[in-house]
C-alpha positions in Angstrom: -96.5 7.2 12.7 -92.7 6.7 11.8 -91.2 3.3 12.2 -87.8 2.5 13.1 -85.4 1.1 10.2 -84.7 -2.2 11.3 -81.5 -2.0 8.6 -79.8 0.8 11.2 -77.4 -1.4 13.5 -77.6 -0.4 17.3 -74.3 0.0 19.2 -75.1 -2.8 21.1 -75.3 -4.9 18.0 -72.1 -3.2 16.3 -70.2 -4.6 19.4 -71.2 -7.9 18.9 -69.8 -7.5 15.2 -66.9 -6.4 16.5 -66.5 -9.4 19.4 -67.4 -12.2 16.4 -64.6 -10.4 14.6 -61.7 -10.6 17.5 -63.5 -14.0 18.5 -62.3 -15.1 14.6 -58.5 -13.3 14.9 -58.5 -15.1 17.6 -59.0 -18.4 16.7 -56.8 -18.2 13.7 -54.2 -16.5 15.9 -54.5 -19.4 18.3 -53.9 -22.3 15.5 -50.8 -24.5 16.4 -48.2 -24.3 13.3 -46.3 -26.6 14.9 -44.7 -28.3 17.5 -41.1 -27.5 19.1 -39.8 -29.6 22.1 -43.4 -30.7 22.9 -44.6 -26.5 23.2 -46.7 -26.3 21.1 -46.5 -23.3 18.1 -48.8 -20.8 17.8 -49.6 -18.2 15.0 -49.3 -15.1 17.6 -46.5 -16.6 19.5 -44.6 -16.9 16.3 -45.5 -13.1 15.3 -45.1 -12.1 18.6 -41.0 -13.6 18.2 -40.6 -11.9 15.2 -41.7 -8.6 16.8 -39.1 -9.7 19.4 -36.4 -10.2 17.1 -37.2 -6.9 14.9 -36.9 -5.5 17.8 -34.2 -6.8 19.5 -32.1 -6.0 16.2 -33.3 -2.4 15.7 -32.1 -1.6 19.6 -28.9 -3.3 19.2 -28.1 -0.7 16.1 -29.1 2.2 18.1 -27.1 0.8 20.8 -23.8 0.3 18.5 -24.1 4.1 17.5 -24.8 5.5 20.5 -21.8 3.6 22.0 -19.5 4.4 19.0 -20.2 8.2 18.3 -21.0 9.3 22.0 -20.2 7.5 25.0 -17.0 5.4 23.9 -15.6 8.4 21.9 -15.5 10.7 25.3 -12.6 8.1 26.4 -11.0 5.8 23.7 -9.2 7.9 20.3 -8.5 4.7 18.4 -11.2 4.6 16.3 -10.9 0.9 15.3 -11.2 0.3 19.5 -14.5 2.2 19.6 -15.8 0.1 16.8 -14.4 -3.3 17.7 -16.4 -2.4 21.6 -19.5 -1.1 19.6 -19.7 -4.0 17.3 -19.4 -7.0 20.4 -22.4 -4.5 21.8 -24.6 -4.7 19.0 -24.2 -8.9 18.8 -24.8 -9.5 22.6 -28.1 -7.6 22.5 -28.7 -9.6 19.4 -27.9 -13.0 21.1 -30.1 -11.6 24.1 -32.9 -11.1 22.1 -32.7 -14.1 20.4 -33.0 -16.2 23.8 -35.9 -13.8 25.5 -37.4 -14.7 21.9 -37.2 -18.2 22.2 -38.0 -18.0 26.8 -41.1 -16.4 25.1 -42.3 -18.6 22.4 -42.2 -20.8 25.5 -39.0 -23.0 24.6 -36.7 -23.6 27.0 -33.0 -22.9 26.0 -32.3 -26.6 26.1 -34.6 -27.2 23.5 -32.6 -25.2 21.1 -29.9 -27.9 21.1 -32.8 -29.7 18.7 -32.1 -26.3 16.2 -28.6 -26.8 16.8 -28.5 -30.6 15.6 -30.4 -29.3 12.3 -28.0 -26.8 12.1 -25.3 -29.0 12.0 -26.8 -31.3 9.4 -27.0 -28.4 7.2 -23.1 -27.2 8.3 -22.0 -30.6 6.7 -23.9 -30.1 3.3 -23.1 -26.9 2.5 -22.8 -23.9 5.1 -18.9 -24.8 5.9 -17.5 -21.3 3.9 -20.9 -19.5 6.4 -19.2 -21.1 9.6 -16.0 -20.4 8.5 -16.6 -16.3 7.9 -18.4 -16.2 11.1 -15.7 -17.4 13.5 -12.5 -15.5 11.5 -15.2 -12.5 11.7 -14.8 -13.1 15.3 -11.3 -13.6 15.0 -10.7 -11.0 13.8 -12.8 -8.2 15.8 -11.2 -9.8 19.0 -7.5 -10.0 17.7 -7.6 -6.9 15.7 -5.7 -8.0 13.1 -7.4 -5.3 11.0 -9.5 -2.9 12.3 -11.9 0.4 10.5 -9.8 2.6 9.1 -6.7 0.4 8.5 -5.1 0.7 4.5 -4.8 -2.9 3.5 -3.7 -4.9 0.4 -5.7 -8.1 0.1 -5.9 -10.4 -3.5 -3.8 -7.5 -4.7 -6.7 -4.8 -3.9 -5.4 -2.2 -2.4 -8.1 0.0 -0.1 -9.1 1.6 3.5 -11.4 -0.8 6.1 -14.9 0.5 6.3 -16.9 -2.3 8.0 -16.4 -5.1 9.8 -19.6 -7.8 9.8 -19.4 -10.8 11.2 -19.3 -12.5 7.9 -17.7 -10.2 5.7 -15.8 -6.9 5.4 -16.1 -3.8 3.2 -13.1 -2.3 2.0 -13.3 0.8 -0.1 -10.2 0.7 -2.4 -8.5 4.2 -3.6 -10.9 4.4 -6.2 -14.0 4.5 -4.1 -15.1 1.1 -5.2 -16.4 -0.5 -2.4 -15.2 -4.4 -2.3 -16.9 -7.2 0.0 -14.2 -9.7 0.9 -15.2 -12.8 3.3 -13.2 -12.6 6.7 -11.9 -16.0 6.0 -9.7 -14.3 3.7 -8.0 -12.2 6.5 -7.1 -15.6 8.7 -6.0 -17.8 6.1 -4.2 -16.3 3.5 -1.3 -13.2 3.9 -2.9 -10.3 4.1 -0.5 -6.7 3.8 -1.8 -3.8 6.6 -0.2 -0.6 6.2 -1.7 0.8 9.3 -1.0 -1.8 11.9 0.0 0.2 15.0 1.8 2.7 13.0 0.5 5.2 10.2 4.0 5.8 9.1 5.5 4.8 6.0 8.4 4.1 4.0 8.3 4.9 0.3 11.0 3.7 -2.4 11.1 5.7 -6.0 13.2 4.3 -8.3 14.5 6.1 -10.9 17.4 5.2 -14.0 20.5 8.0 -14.9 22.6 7.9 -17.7 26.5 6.7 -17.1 27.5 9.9 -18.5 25.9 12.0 -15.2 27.6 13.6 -12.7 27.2 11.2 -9.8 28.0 13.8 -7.2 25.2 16.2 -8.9 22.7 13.2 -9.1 23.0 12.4 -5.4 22.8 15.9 -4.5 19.5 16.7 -6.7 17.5 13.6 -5.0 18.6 14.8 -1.2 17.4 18.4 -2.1 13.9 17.0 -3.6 13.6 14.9 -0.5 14.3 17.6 2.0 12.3 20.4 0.0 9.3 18.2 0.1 6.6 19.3 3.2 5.0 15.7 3.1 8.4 14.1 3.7 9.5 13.5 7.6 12.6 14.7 8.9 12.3 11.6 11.1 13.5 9.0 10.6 15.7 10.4 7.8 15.5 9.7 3.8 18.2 8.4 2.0 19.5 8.1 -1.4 20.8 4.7 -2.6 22.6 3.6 -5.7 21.2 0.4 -6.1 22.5 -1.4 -9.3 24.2 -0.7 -12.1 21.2 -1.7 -15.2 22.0 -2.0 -18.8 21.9 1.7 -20.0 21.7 3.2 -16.6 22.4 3.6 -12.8 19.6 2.9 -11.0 19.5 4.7 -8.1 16.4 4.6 -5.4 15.7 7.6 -3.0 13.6 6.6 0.3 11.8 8.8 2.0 9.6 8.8 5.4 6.0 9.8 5.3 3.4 10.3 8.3 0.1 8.7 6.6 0.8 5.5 4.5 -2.6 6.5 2.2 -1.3 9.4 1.0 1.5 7.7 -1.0 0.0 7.5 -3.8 0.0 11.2 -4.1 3.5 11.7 -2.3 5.1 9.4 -4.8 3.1 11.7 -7.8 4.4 14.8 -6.0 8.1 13.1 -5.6 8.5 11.8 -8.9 7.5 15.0 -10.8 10.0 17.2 -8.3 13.1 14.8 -9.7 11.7 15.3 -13.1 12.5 19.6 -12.8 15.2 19.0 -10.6 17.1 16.7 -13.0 16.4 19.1 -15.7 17.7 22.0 -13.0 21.1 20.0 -12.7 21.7 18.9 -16.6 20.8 15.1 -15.2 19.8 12.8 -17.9 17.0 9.6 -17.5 18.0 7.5 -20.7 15.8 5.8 -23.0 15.9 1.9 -22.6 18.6 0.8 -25.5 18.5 -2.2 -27.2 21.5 -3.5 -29.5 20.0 -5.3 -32.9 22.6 -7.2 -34.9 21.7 -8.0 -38.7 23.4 -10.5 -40.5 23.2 -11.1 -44.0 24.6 -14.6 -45.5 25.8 -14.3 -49.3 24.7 -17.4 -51.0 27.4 -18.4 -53.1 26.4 -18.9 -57.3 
């Protein structure tokens, strides 16, 4: 006769294992933390808000780029628009979230002015520079002093806007270094935008000619470089200037139009290396900086 192995567990007593083991989750799950306005703080309310939160701040993301590269592109072209709209978008989910968090951890929304009054303990020893990036990064994505895609000079960086946070922004300067300045810097101090409203730019080369040249041939050289050159506009027109008269030279300054303010760098490369030939073309001379040095020797007298 074959007896049963009393170590083989029946299903019925596999799902008490199972209940003792959700009982236990349970319980820990159900421990107060803490207390909050008199509601009291569970362990799976608090996961639960996280979960909210995670949440809330992933959909807010897919809602910025849906808004930004599909729906708000079909009827806005200014690209720093779109992303100013997209980017309000993505914080009122945020803020959304954060209150349907807090409705469900069971606090009422008057019971965050007790987070508040810690908050502003903590403002006054030490989170005045956090306060003060998060309003100019307001500031500045609802006056649009800047916007993505601007070129702009700040603490002598020159660079294109990437990204506007609501603490900091990323500019990426012309040698693709990516800089993180704090958007206090674009309220309080001067900041230089080459982009504001208007692409367009004017660029001034300089450039030195010996008194001996032909001023006639010198002014004609610099009009023909600036009216042979396909990056320069035709409107407004250039113009060539004779600006000074410098120790070993006339200094003379041609300005020119251009459509796109970031391509100067390469304009002025372009410009400066089409006077070189054409200077050479008319027999124009740049001189060499000259110095006069005076010796004087004193005879001592015997």
């Amino acid at each position: 006769m074959i007896q049963a192995d009393s170590t083989l567990s029946t299903p019925a007593q596999e799902s008490l294992t199972y209940t003792g083991l959700l009982e236990v989750i349970k319980s820990y799950l159900d421990i107060t933390l803490f207390t909050l306005k008199d509601t009291p703080v569970t362990l799976f309310s608090l996961l639960i808000f996280v979960v909210f939160l995670v949440g809330f701040s992933v959909l807010a993301g897919m809602a910025k780029r849906i808004l930004d590269r599909k729906i708000l592109k079909r009827f806005i072209h200014d690209p720093g628009l779109r992303y100013t709209l997209a980017r309000i978008s993505q914080y009122i989910v945020v803020t959304l979230g954060v209150f349907i968090s807090f409705q469900f951890l069971g606090i009422d929304l008057t019971g965050l002015t007790v987070i508040l009054g810690f908050l502003s303990v903590g403002i006054g020893f030490g989170l005045q520079n956090v306060t003060s990036n998060f309003i100019s990064g307001l500031i500045v994505l609802f006056e649009r002093p800047i916007s993505v895609g601007d070129r702009v000079m700040v603490n002598n960086i020159e660079g294109d806007v990437i990204e506007i946070n609501i603490r900091s922004t990323m500019i990426r300067t012309v040698d693709n270094i990516s800089i993180i300045v704090p958007n206090s810097e674009f309220v309080s101090k001067d900041v230089i935008n080459y982009s504001h409203g208007d692409p367009t730019y004017r660029l001034n080369i300089d450039v030195g000619v010996s008194y001996g040249s032909d001023l006639d041939k010198v002014l004609k050289a610099l009009n023909e470089v600036a009216e042979e050159s396909n990056s320069v506009l035709t409107d407004p027109p250039h113009s060539v200037q004779l600006r000074e008269f410098g120790d070993s030279s006339w200094n003379m300054k041609l300005l020119v139009w251009i459509p796109d303010v970031k391509e100067h760098p390469k304009i002025r490369n372009e410009l400066n290396q089409a006077i070189v030939r054409k200077f050479r073309e008319y027999g124009v001379e740049i001189p060499f900086p000259q110095r006069d040095l005076h010796i004087r020797s004193d005879a001592t007298k015997g």
